[in-house]
N, C-alpha and C positions, 0 to 999 in steps of 0.2 A: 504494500500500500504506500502511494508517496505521498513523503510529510507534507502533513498539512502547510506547513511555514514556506517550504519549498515550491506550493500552489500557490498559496496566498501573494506571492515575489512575482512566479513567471504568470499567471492567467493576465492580469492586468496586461500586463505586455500583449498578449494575443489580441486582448479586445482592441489596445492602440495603435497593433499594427494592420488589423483587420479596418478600423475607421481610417486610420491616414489613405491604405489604396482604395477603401470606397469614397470618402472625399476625393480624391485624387481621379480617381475610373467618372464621377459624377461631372467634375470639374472640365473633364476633358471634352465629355459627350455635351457638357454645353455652351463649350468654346467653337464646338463645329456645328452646332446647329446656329449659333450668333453668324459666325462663317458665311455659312452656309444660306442659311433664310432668313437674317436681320442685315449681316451688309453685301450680301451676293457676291463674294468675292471668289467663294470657292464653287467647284461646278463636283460633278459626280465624278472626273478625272483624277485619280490621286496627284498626278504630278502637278497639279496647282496648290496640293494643301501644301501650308506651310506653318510652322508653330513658330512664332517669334520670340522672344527676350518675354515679351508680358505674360504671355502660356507659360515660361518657365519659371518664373517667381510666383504667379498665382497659382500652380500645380503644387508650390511647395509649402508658401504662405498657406491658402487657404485651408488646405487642411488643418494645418496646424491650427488655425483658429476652429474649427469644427473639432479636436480634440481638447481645445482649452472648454470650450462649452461644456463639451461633457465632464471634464473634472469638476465644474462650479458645479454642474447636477447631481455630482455626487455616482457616474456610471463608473469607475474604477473602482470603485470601492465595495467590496463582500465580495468579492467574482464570485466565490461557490455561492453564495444563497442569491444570485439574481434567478429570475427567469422568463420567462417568455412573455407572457404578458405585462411583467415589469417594463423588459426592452420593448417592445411594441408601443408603448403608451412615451415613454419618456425620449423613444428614438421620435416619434411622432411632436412630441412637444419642442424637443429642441431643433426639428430642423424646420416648425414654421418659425420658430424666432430667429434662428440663424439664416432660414433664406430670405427674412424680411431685412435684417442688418447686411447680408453681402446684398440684396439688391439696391437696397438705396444708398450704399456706400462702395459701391464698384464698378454697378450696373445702371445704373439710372441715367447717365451721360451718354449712355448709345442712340448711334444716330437710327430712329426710327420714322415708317409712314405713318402709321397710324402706332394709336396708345392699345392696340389688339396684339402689337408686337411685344407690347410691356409686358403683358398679362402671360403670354407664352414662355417669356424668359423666365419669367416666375414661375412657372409652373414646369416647364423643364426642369428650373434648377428643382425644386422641391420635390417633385415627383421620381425623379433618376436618383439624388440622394436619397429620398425616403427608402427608397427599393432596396440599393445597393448597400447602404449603413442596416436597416435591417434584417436581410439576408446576411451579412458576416454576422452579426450579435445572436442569431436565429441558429445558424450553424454552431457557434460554441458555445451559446450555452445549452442544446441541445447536448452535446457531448459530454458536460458538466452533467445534466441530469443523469445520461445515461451512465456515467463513473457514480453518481451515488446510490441511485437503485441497483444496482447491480453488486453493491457495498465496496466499491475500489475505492470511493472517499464516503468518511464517514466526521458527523463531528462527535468529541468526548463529552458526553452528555450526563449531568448528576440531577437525579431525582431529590428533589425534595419531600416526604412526604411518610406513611407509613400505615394507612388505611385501605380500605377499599378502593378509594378512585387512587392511592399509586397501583396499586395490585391490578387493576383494568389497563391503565394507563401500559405498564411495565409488558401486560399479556398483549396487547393490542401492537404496542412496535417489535417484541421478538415474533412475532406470531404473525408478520406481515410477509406476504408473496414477494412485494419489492421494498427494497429497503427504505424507509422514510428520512436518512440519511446520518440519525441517533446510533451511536456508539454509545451503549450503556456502561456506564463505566462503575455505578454502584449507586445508594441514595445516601440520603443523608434522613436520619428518625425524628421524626416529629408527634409528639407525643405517644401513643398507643401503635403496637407494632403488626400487622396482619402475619400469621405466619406463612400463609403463600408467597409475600414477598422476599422473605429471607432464602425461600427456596428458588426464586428466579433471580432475586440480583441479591447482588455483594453489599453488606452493614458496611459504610464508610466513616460513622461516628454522629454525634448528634451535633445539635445549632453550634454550639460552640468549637465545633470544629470545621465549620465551613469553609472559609477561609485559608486552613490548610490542607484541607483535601483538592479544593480549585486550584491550589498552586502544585498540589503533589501528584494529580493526576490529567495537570495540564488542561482542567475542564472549557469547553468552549461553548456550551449550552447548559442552559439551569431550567429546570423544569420542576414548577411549585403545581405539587402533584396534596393537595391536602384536603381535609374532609371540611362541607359545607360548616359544621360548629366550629373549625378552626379559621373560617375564613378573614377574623379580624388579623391575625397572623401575617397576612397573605404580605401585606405593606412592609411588614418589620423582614418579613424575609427577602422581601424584593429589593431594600435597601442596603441589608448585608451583601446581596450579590453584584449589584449595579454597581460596585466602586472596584468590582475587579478584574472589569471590562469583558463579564461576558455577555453574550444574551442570553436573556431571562422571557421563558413562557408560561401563561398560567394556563391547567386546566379549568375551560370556564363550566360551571354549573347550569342548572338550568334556567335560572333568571337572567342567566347572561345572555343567554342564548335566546332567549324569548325577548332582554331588553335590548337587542340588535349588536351587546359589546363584540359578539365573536362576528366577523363579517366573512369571513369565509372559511377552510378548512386547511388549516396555515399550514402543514406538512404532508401531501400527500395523502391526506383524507382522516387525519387527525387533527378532530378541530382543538387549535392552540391560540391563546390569546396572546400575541407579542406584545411585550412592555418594551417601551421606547419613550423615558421620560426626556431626555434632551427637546428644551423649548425649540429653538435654534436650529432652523431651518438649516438642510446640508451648504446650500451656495451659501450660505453667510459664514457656517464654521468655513469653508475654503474662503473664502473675502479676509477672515477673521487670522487666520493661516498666512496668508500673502500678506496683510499689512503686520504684522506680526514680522518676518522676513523682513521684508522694505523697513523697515522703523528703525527692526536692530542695526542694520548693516547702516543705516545711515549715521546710527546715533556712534556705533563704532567711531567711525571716520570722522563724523564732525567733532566730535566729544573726545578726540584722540587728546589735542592739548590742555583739555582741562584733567582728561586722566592721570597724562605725567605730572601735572601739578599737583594732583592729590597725591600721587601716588612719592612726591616729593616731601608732600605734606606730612602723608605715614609715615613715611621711612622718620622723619626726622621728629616726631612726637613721641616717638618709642621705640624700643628696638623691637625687634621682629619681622616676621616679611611683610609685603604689602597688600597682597591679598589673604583674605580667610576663607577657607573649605570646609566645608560642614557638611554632613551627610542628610540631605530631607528625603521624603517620601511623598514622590511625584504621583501622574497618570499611572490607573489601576494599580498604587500601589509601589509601584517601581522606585526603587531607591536611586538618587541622581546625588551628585557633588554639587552644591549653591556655589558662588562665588561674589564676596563681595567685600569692598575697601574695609580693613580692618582697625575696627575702632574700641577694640577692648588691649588688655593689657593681655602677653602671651600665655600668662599661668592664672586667666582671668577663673577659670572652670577647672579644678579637679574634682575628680571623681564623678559623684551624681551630674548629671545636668542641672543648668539653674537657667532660669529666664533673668534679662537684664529688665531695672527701672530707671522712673525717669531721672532719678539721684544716683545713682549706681557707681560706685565707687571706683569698680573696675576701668569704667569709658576713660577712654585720654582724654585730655581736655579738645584735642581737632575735633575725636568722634562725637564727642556732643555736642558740637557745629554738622558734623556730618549728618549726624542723625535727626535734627532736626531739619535740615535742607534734604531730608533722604538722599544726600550726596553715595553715603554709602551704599546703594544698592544700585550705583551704574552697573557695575560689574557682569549683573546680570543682562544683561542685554544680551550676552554671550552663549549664556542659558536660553536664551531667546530663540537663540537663531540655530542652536543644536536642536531644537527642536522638545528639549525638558522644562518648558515655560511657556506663559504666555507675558501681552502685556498686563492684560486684562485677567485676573482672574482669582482665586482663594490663598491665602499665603500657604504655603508649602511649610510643613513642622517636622519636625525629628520626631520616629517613632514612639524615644519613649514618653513624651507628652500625648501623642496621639493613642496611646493605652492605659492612659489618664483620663484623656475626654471620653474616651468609648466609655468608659467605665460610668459615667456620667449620663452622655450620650453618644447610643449605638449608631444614630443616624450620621455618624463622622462619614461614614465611608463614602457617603452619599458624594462628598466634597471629590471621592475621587475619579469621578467620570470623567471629568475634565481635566487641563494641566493644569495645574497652579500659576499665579502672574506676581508679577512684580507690585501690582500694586490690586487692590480687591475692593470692591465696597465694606467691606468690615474694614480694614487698612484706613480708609477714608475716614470713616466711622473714630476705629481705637487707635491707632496708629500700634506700636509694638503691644502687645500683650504681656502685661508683668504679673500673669497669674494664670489659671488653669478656669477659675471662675471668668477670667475677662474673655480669655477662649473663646468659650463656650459663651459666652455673650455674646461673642465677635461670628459666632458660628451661624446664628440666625439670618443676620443678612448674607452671609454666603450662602447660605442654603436660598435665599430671596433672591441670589444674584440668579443660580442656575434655575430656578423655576422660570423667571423670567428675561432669560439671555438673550439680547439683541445687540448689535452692531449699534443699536445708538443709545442702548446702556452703554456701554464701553465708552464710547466716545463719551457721555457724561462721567462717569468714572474718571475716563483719563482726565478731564478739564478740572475736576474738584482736587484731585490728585496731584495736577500744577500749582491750582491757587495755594494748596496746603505748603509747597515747597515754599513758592513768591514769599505767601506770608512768613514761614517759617515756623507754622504750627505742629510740625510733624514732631512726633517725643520717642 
C-alpha cells in the first residue's frame, strides 16, 4: 500500500499537471478559431497557420493563471477525498469566472463584425476549457476512487464510541463489498462497552488517551460513533480531536436525519456527518497564506537595519546571544523553535518554567523598551515565512502551560486548528500573560477569533496591534 504522505506530495502534482495541458490544449483551440473565424487570416491550409510570440506567452501565462485559481478554490488540497461531483461543480464554477476575467482582460480588444463574434469567443473559451479541465480531474480522480474501494488507499481511522451505534457503525464498514476507504485502526471507550465491539476492533484506551493514540497510530479520520444519551459529549469530543488536525465524522441519529443535518451519504453509502468548524472560507485561508509570505519577506528586508540595531542593542545590555529559542506548540500540535530579540537575562529560568510580568526582575532594562514596542517579537517574521506562524492568529505556548490550561480548560486544543500568529486578539486584548488564570482569560477571545475568522478581522487585529506598538501600550 503506498504511504499515504507519499500520495498526499505527488497526486497534487497530477491534478496541476493535468490543468496546465488542458488550459494549454483549450488555449490553443481558441487561438485558431480567433484565426480562423474572428480575423480570417488562417484558411483550412496548414501552411498559412502560424503561432507567433503572443501564442507562446499566453500558452504558458494562461495557464498558469487557471492553476493559481484553482489553488485560491482550495482544488489541490485532500487529493484523496475529492470526487466527482466535487470537481464537476467547482471545475464549473471557476472556469465561468476565469473565462469572464481572461475575456475582458485579453480578449475584449479583438477586432470584430458584429458583438455575435464576442459571444463565440466566450463561449469557445468556456466551453473547450470546461470539457478538457474536467475530463483530466474526471480521469484521476476516478483512479483515486478506484485505489480506495479496492482498499490500495485507505485512511487510519479511530472510533470513538462503545455502544450499539459503534458496534453497527464498526459491522457496517468491515462488512462492506467495496471499501469505504476507513482503515480501522481500533476505538477509543466511551462510557459503557458493547462486547461485540471488542470482538471486531482493537481497545485503544479511553478519552484520556486520545491524543496519544492519534499521534501513535498516525490516525487521519475520527469517527464519534456514540449512543443518543451521550450525545451532549459529542462537542467535548469533537474539540479534543479538531486541534490535531484530523477529520472528524459524526454518526448522525435520527433527528438528524429527519432535521436535514446529514445531507447526503458522506462515504460511500454511510451516512456521516463531516465536522468542519473552520469559519474561513478556503480562498481566504490561501489570501490569508500569500499575505502572510509577502509581509514576512518584506518586513525581513525592510526591517533589516532596525534588526542590527537591536540586535546591537542586545548584545550590549547583557551578555548573551541575541536571539532567544524556545520551544512552542504550533499547528495540530506540532512543536516549532519561536525566535525572538532577547530581553531577559541568560539564567532568567531555571528549572520549572515561569511566565514573565510587567515588573519582572529578570527583563534588561532594553527589553522592557522592547516589550512594550513588541520590538521583541520581529524575529518572528521568520517563523512566518517557514510557514510555523501566522501574522494573525493565537499566541503559540510551551507545553507545559498548555497542560495547565487543559486542566482548567479542555477546549485549548481547539486553538490548534490553526497556526499561531504573532500577534492575536487576546494579545491585543492582554498583551503577555503573567498567569495561567490570564491565559485562560486570554483564551476566550481566541476561541472568538477562530469562530469568526475573516481576512478583515485580521486586518482589524493587525491595525489595533500597531496602534498598541505607536502608543507603547504593549506590557
Amino acid at each position: 500500500m503506498m504511504g499515504r504522505r507519499l500520495v498526499d506530495r505527488v497526486l497534487p502534482w497530477h491534478y496541476a499537471l493535468g490543468d496546465f495541458l488542458s488550459a494549454a490544449f483549450a488555449w490553443t483551440v481558441l487561438y485558431a478559431y480567433r484565426k480562423v473565424e474572428i480575423e480570417r487570416l488562417w484558411t483550412s491550409y496548414l501552411d498559412y497557420w502560424k503561432f507567433d510570440s503572443n501564442f507562446v506567452v499566453g500558452v504558458v501565462l494562461v495557464p498558469l493563471f487557471w492553476m493559481g485559481l484553482y489553488a485560491v478554490m482550495g482544488m489541490y488540497l485532500n487529493p484523496r477525498r475529492r470526487h466527482r461531483a466535487l470537481e464537476l461543480v467547482q471545475v464549473l464554477l471557476s472556469t465561468l469566472v476565469g473565462s469572464i476575467v481572461l475575456f475582458f482582460s485579453l480578449l475584449i480588444d479583438d477586432y470584430i463584425v458584429s458583438y455575435d463574434q464576442y459571444y463565440m469567443t466566450l463561449s469557445v473559451l468556456f466551453g473547450i476549457h470546461f470539457i478538457a479541465t474536467s475530463f483530466s480531474r474526471w480521469m484521476i480522480v476516478s483512479r483515486s476512487l478506484r485505489r480506495i474501494r479496492n482498499g490500495e488507499w485507505a485512511f487510519n481511522t479511530l472510533v470513538l464510541g462503545g455502544g450499539e451505534t459503534a458496534v453497527q457503525l464498526v459491522e457496517d464498514i468491515q462488512d462492506e463489498t467495496l471499501s469505504s476507504g476507513f482503515d480501522l485502526r481500533g476505538f477509543i471507550q466511551i462510557n459503557d462497552m458493547h462486547p461485540r465491539l471488542s470482538d471486531r476492533l482493537k481497545r485503544l484506551g479511553d478519552v484520556d488517551d486520545l491524543s496519544r493514540v492519534i499521534d501513535e497510530e498516525n490516525i487521519e479520520e475520527v469517527i464519534v460513533a456514540i449512543e443518543p444519551k451521550d450525545r451532549k459529549k459529542t462537542v467535548d469530543l469533537i474539540v479534543l480531536s479538531e486541534g490535531k488536525g484530523v477529520n472528524i465524522k459524526v454518526v448522525p441519529s435520527l433527528y438528524d436525519m429527519l432535521s436535514g443535518n446529514v445531507r447526503s451519504g458522506a462515504v460511500y453509502g454511510i451516512p456521516l456527518i463531516h465536522v468542519d468548524r473552520l469559519v474561513m472560507p478556503n480562498w481566504q485561508r490561501v489570501i490569508k497564506r500569500a499575505i502572510d509570505v509577502i509581509a514576512s519577506l518584506l518586513a525581513l528586508i525592510i526591517l533589516s537595519p532596525l534588526y542590527l540595531f537591536l540586535s546591537v542593542v542586545v548584545k550590549k545590555s547583557s551578555s548573551g546571544p541575541i536571539f532567544y529559542r524556545q520551544e512552542r506548540i504550533g499547528k495540530f500540535g506540532i512543536p516549532f523553535q519561536i525566535v525572538k530579540f532577547r530581553t531577559m537575562r541568560t539564567d532568567a529560568e531555571q528549572g520549572t518554567p515561569q511566565l514573565s510580568s510587567r515588573d519582572d526582575p529578570r527583563i534588561t532594562p532594553s527589553g522592557k523598551l522592547m516589550r512594550k514596542l513588541r520590538l521583541d517579537e520581529l524575529p518572528q517574521f521568520w517563523n512566518v515565512l517557514k510557514g510555523e506562524m501566522s501574522l494573525v492568529g493565537p499566541r503559540p505556548e510551551r507545553k507545559f502551560f498548555i497542560d495547565k490550561i487543559k486542566k482548567q480548560a479542555p477546549h485549548y486544543t481547539h486553538l490548534q486548528k490553526i497556526r499561531p500568529g504573532i500577534t492575536s486578539w487576546g494579545q491585543v486584548k492582554y498583551g503577555y500573560a503573567e498567569n495561567v488564570s490570564q491565559m485562560i482569560e486570554r483564551l476566550k477571545f481566541d476561541i472568538m477569533y477562530i469562530e469568526n475568522m475573516t481576512l478583515a478581522l485580521d486586518f482589524k487585529i493587525l491595525v489595533y496591534t500597531i496602534i498598541t506598538v505607536l502608543k507603547g501600550s504593549g506590557k
